[in-house]
C-alpha positions in Angstrom: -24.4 30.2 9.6 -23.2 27.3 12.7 -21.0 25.6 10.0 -19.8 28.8 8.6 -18.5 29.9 12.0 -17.3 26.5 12.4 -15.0 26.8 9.4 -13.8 30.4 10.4 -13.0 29.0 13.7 -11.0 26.4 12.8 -8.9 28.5 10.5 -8.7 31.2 13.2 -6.9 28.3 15.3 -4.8 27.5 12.4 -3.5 30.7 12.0 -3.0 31.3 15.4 -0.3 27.9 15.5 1.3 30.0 12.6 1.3 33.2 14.4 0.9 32.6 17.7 1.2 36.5 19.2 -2.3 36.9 17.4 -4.9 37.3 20.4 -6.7 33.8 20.9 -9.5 35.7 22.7 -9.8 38.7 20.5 -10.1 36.4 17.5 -13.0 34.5 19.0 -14.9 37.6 19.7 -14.2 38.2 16.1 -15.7 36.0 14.7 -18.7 35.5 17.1 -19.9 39.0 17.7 -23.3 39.8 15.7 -22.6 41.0 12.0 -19.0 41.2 12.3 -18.2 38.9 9.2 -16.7 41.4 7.3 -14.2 42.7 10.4 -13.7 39.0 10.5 -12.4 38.7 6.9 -10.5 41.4 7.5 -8.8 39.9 10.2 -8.1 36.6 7.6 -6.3 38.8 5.3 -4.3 40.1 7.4 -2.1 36.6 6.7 -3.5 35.5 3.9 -2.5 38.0 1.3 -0.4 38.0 -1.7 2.3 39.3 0.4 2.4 36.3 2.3 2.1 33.3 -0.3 5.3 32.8 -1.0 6.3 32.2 2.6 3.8 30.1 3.0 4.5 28.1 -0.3 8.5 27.6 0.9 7.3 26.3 4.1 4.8 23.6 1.8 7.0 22.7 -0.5 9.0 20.9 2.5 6.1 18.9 2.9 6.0 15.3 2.2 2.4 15.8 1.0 3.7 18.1 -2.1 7.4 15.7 -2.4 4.5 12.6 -2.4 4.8 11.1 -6.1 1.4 10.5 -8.0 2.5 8.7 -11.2 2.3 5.2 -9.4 -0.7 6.2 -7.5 -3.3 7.3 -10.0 -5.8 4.2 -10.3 -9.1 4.6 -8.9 -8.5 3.0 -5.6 -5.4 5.2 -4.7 -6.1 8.6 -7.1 -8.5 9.5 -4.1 -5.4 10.2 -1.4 -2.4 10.7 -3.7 -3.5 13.1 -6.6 -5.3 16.6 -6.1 -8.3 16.4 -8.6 -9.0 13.0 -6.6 -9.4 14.0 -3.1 -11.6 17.0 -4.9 -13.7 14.5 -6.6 -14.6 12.1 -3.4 -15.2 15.2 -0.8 -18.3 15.9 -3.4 -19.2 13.1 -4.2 -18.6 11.3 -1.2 -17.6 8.0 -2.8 -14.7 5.6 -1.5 -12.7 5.6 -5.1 -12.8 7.9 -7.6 -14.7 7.2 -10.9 -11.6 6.4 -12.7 -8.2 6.4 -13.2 -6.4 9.8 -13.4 -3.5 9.0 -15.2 -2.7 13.0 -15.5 -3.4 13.6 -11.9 -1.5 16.0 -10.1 0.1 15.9 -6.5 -1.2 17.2 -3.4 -1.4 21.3 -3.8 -3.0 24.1 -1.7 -6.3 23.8 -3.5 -6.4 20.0 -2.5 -7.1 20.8 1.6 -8.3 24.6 0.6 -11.5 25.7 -1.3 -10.7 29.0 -1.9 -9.5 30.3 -5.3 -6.8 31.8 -4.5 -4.3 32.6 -1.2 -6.2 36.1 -1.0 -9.1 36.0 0.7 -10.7 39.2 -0.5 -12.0 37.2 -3.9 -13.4 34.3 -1.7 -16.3 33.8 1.2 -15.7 32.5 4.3 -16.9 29.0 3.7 -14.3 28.4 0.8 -11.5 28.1 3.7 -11.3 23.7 3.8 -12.7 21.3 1.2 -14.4 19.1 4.1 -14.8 19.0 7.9 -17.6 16.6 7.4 -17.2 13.1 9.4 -15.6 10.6 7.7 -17.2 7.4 5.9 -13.9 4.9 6.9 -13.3 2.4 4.1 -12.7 0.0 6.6 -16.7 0.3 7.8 -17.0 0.3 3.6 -18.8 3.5 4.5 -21.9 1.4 6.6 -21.3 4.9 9.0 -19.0 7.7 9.6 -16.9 8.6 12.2 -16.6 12.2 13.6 -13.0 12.9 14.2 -13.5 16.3 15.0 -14.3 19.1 12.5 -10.3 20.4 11.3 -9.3 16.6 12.1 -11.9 14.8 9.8 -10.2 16.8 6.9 -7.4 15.1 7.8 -8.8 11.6 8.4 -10.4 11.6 4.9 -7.0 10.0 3.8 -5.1 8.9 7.0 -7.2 6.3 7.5 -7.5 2.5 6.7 -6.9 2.0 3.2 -9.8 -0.3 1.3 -9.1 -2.6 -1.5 -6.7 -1.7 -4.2 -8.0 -4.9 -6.7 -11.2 -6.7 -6.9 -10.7 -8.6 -10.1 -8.2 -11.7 -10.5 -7.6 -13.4 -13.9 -7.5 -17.4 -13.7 -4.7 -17.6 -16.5 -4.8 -21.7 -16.0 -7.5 -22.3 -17.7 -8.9 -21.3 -21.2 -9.9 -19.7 -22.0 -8.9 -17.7 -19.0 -11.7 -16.8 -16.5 -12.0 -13.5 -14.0 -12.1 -14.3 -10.4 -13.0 -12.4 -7.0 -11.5 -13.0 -3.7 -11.6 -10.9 -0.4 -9.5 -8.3 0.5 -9.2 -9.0 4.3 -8.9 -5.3 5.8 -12.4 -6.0 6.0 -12.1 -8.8 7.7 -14.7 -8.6 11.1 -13.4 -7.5 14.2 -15.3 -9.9 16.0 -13.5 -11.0 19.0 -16.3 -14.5 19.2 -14.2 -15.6 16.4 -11.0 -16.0 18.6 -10.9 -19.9 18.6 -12.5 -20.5 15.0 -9.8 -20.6 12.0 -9.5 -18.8 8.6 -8.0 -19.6 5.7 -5.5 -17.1 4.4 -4.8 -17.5 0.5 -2.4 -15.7 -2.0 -4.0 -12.9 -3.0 -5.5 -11.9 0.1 -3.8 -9.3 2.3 -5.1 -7.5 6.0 -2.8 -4.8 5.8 -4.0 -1.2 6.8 -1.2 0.9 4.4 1.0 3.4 5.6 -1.0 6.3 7.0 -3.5 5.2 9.9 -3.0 7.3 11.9 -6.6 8.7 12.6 -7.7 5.1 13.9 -5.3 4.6 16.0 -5.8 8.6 17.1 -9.3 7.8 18.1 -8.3 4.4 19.5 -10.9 2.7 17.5 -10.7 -0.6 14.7 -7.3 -2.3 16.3 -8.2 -6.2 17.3 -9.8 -6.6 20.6 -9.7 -9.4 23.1 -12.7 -11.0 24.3 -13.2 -10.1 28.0 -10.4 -7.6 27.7 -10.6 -3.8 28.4 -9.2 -0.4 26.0 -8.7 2.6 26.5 -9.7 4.8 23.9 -8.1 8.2 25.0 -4.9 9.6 26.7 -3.8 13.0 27.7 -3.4 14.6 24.5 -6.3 13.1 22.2 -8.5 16.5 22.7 -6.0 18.2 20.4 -6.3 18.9 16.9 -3.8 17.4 13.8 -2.9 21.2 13.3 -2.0 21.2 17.1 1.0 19.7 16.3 1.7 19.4 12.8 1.2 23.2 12.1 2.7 24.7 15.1 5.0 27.5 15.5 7.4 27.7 11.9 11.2 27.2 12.8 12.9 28.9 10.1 16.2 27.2 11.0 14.8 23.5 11.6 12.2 23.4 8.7 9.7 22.2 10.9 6.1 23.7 12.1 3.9 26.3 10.1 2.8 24.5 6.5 5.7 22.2 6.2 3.2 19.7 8.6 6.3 18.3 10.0 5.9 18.8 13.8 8.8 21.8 15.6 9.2 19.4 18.4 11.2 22.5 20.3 7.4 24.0 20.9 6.7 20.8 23.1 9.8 21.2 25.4 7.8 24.1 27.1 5.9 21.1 29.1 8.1 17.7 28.1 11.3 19.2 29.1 12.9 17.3 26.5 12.1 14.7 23.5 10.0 12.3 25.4 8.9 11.2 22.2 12.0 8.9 22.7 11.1 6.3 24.9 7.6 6.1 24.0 8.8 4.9 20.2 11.3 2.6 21.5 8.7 0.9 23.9 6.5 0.3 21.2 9.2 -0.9 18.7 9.8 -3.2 21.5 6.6 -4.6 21.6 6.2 -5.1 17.6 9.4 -6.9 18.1 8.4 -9.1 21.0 4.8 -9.9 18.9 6.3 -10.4 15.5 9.1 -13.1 17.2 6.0 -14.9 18.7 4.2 -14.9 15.4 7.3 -16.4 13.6 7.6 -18.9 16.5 3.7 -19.9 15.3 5.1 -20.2 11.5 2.1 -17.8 10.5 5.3 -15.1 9.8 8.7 -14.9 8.7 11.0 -12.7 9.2 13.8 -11.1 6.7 16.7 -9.5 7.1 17.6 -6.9 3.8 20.5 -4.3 4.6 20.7 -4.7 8.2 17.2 -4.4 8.8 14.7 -6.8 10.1 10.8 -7.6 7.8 8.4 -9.6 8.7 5.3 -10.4 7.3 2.6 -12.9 7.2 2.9 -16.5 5.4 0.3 -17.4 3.6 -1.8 -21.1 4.6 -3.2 -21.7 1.1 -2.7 -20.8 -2.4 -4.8 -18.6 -4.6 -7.4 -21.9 -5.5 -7.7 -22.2 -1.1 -5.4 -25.3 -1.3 -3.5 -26.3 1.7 0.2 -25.2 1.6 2.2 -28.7 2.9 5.0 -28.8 5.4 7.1 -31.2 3.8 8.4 -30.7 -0.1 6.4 -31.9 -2.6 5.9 -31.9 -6.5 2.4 -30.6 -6.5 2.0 -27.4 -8.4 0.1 -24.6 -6.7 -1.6 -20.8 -7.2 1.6 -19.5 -6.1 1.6 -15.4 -7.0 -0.1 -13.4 -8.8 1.6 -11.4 -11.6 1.1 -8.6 -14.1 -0.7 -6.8 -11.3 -2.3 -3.6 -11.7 -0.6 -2.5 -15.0 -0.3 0.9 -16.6 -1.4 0.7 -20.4 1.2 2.4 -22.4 -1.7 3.6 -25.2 -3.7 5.4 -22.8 -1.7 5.9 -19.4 -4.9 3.6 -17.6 -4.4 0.8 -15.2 -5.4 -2.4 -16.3 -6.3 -4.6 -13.7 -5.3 -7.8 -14.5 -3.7 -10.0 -12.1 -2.2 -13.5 -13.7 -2.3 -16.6 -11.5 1.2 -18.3 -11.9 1.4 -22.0 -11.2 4.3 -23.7 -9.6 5.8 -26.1 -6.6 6.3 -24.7 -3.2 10.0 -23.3 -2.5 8.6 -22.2 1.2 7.6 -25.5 2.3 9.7 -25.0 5.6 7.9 -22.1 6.8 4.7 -23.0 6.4 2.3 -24.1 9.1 0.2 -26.9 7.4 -3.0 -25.7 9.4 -5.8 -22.9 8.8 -4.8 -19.5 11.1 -6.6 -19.3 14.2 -8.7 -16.0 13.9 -6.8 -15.2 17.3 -3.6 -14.8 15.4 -5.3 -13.1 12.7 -6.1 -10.8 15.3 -2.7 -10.8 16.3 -1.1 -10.1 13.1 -3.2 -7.4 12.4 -2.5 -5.5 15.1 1.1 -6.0 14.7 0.1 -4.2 10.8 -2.0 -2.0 12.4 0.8 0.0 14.6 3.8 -0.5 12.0 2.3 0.6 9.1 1.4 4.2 11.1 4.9 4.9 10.9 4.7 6.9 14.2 5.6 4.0 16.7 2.3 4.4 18.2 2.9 8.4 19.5 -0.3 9.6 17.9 -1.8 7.4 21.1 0.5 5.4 22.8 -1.7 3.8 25.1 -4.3 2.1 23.1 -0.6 1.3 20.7 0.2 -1.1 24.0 -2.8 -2.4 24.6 -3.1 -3.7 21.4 0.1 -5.4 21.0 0.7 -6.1 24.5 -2.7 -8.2 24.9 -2.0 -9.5 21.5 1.2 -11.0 23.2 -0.5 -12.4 25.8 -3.2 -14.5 23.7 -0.6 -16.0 21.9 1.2 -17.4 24.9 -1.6 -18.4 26.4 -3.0 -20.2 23.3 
């Protein structure tokens, strides 16, 4: 019965950011007072009805989670976030990928967050309102332990979270005939801070990016690279709030934003902010990715691009795909340069095939390459700088652990 009423109350709050005139207080009692589950349903379908699911559906369909494409997202490592019949299959069976490949999955739909057969809750129990509230086994901890975001939120953080790997298998085309290989995927490298002065080896094939979409970590303020002897604050003013808080606030008919479109109706916040103080906190932090990424191509462990008017950078790696030390100077020598044929789709049966072909070749970067192992500091450093970019919010989901992290990333690399 607890989790029961747990579920009922966070769709209670839900509904209340949708309609907020609804009673807060009323609702509670609601749902709390002794053998009151069917006035509680009743109260449910007074929004969800048929009447109403076509509002609800406009308001969705302006969603980037239904305009998200699945076709290039439907191998096992990414079917579980980007395809409806994936995130079903891992919130039952509480795995990190899904079995296999859905090469006919489908994109995110109602039924993906929802458990309930259909938008009227008359045919359903109250317990069919979300697929999970569970905490959440990160694939970053390769699900060693979860993490309890909170019960509406750990829905959420099922996805937004760290992605894991994306390939475990590498063919060794050089030799025949032609061998399968393994290497690390470094998300999982160890945030061990007594590493700071020891050096790592970063090869092609390897990558420490997080993907697009952490926003739960950095939420909690939790898994960013942290200093020895250095101190983080995990919370700020708003981190008792909930992902519908914000993303499912009042509906603006004329902007788009609020209700089910889960694109925040920033006018809701002016009540207190008096303005879009959103602002300055993005430009701050774009200021500080900036200021670490220069230092970082300063090192030679980035580089930086310009394509259209805007700036890249990324990391470079040390060693090719064998863990052979990239040179400084040019040279004949022929190297594991890049991997090809990555991650195919079979055109006989729509599956990925994950084959990855090593291709050989001399060094066109020599320039902007270091000649050295990274130091695990600026592994640290360059993760961090992946770790707020890549969540695509300019650190507003938590501002303040977002500036710790890059600003005492800055000042390890100046002062080693």
């Amino acid at each position: 019965m607890k989790k029961q009423i747990g579920l009922l109350t966070a769709f209670v709050i839900l509904g209340l950011l949708i309609h907020p005139a609804t009673s807060f207080s009323s609702s509670v009692n609601a749902i709390v007072s002794p053998g009151e589950q069917a006035d509680s349903e009743l109260m449910c379908n007074k929004c969800h009805n048929k009447a109403n699911w076509q509002a609800k559906l406009a308001q969705y369909r302006l969603s980037r989670h239904f305009q998200g494409n699945t076709s290039s997202r439907n191998s096992k490592f990414c079917a579980r976030c980007h395809t409806s019949e994936g995130f079903q299959e891992i919130t039952w069976n509480g795995r990190q990928m899904v079995s296999n490949d859905m090469p006919n999955g489908t994109r995110i739909s109602c039924t993906t967050c929802h458990k309930h057969t259909n938008f009227d809750f008359s045919d359903d129990t109250l317990t069919q309102i979300l697929r999970t509230t569970d905490p959440v086994f990160l694939n970053y901890d390769k699900n060693a332990k979860s993490t309890d975001f909170g019960e509406t939120n750990n829905l959420c953080s099922t996805c937004h979270q760290i992605r894991g790997a994306t390939a475990l298998n590498f063919i060794d085309s050089t030799v025949t005939p032609p061998v399968v290989k393994k290497i690390d995927q470094m998300p999982f490298f160890p945030l061990d801070n007594k590493l700071e002065n020891a050096t790592v080896k970063y090869q092609v094939g390897q990558t420490f990016g997080v993907h697009a979409g952490n926003q739960s970590n950095l939420y909690a303020g939790i898994n960013g690279y942290e200093y020895a002897g250095q101190e983080y604050a995990r919370t700020w003013k708003h981190s008792d709030l909930k992902c519908t808080d914000c993303h499912m606030n009042k509906y603006d008919d004329a902007a788009k934003t609020g209700g089910h479109t889960l694109i925040v109706n920033k006018e809701v916040c002016t009540s207190c902010h008096k303005g879009d103080k959103l602002k300055p906190i993005e430009e701050k932090v774009d200021a500080k990715l900036t200021e670490l990424a220069e230092l970082l191509v300063q090192r030679k462990v980035f580089r930086k691009n310009t394509n259209q008017g805007r700036v890249f950078y990324g990391p470079v790696q040390t060693h090719d795909f064998f863990g052979n030390l990239f040179q400084k100077t040019e040279s004949k020598t022929l190297y594991g340069m890049r991997l090809s044929n990555a991650n195919t789709i079979s055109p006989n049966n729509g599956l990925v095939v994950y084959g990855n072909s090593i291709t050989m070749g001399t060094d066109p970067d020599f320039a902007l390459r270091i000649g050295r192992e990274w130091k695990y500091g600026e592994l640290g450093a360059a993760y961090n700088y992946g770790y707020i970019s890549s969540e695509n919010t300019n650190g507003v989901h938590n501002p303040v652990y977002a500036i710790q992290l890059l600003q005492k990333s800055i000042d390890w690399l100046k002062a080693n």
